[in-house]
N, C-alpha and C positions, 0 to 999 in steps of 0.2 A: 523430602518435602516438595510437596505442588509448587510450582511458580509460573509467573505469569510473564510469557517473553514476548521484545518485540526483537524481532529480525527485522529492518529497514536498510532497504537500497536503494539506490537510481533507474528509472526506467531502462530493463533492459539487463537487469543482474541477474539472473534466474530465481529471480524469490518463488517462484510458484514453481519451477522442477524442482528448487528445492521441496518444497510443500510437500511435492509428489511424492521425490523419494522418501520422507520420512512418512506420508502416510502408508505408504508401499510398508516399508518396514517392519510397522507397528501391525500391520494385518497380516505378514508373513510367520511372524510368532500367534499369529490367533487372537490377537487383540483387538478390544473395539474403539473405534474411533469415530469422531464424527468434523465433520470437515463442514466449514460455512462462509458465506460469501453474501456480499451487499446487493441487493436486490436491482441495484442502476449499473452494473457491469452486467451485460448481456451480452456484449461481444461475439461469445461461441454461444449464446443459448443461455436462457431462462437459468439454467441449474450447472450447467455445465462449466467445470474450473479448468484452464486449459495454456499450458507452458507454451513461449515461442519457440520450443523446440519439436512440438505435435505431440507431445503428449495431453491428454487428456481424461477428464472421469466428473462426476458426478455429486454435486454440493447435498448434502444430508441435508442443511439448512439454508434458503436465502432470507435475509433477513432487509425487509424493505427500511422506510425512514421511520415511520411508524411502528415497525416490529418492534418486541422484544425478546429477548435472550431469557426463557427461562430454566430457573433453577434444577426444575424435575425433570427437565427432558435429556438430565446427564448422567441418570442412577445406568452405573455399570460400565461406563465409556473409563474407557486408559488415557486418551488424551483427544484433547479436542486441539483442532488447524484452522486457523481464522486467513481468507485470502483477498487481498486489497483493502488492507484494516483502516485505510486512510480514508474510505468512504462511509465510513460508521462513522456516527454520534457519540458525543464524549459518554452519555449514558449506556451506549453499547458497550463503552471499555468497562465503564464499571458494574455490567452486568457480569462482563465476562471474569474479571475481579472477582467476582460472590462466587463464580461456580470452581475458582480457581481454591478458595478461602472455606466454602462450604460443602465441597464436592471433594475436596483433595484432590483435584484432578489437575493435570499442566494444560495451560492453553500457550499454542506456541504462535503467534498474531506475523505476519508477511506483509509489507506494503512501502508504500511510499512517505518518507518523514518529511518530505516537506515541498511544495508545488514548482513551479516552475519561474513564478517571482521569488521563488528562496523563502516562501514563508511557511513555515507550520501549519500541515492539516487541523482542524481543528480534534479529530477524531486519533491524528499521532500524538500531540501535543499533551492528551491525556494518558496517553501507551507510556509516554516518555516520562509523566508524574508518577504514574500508579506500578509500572515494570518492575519486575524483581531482577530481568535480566534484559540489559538492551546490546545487541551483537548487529555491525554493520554485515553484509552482506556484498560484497565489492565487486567491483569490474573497473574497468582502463576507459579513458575519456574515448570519445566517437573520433578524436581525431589528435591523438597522441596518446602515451601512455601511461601519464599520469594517473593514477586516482580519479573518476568521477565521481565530484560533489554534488552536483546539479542538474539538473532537468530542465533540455534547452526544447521550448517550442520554436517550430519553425514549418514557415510556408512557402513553399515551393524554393527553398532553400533559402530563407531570408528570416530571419531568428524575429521573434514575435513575444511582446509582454502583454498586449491589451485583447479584446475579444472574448468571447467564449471560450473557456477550454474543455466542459463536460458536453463531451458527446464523442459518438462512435464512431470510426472511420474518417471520411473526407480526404481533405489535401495536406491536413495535418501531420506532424508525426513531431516526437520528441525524441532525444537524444541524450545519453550521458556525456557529460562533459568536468573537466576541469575549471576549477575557479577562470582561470587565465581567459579559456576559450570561451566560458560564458561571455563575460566582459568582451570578450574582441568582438564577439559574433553580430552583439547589440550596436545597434545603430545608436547615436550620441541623445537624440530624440527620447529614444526609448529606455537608455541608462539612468538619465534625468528624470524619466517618468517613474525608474524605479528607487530615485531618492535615496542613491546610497544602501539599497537592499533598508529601506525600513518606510513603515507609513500605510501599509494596505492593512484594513480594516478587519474584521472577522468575519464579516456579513458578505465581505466580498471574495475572502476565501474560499467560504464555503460554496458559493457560488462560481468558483475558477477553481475546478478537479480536473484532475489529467486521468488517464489512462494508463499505470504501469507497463 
């Protein structure tokens, strides 16, 4: 039976080598697949879906904020690969829902579950209601080797909750981390402003995306 999965890691897990090799996979046996990505990750290029390890290849579909996910454009596909599923719209999950439920086809979704205030994308958040299979994706905190849970922004090495986070490059970068080192890294300012990890809205979520 089709099902609909989400794979969710921390910046910096290989969710998209992963990607890669299972699309490799499925086109090794002669299968078709079709692989799709959110229109505001442009990183490497317009279409282009690409691992930090240099691997790279070529999105069948990018799907802007306004696109949608239709039904017919999946007659014959084995499985479709959904990559940085945390910038879709919760109606993109449940497009891809129908083609999973009316397609019989698996859709296997890659990204990020939740930003770097610790709060739920709003586009994971519906992965995580509607998934028939949810599988963590794991790597070792940035600076022990603990388990990383979370997604440390930080600027020129000084760990950061407020600001922008959608956008490409700069002086930015994010990191995996442990509960522990999140907490230590945050300035007492900035802990405070995160209330105990609860209280950021939805409107400002969607508005604070990181980059995988």
């Amino acid at each position: 039976m089709a099902k609909l999965y989400f794979r969710h890691g921390t910046v910096g897990s290989a969710k998209t080598l992963n990607l890669l090799a299972v699309a490799h996979n499925y086109e090794r046996q002669g299968k078709k697949i079709v692989v799709i990505k959110p229109g505001f990750d442009d990183r490497y290029g317009e279409k282009d879906v690409a691992s930090r390890a240099g691997l790279t290849r070529e999105a069948h579909m990018v799907i802007g904020d306004g696109g949608r996910i239709e039904i017919e454009d999946f007659e014959g596909v084995h499985c479709v690969l959904v990559d940085e599923v945390q910038f879709f719209h919760p109606q993109h999950i449940d497009q891809l829902r129908d083609v999973v439920d009316q397609k019989r086809v698996p859709v296997i979704c890659y990204g990020l579950r939740s930003d770097f205030r610790t709060r739920l994308f709003p586009g994971s958040r519906r992965l995580l209601e509607l998934a028939d299979s949810i599988e963590e994706v794991k790597t070792t905190c940035h600076q022990c080797n603990s388990k990383a849970i979370f997604n440390l922004k930080s600027i020129g090495g000084v760990a950061y909750l407020d600001g922008p986070s959608q956008q490409v490059g700069g002086d930015e970068s994010f990191q995996p981390v442990c509960s522990v080192h999140f907490t230590e890294q945050l300035s007492l300012e900035s802990y405070e402003e995160l209330g105990g990890r609860s209280g950021t809205s939805d409107s400002q979520r969607e508005q604070d995306m990181e980059l995988a």
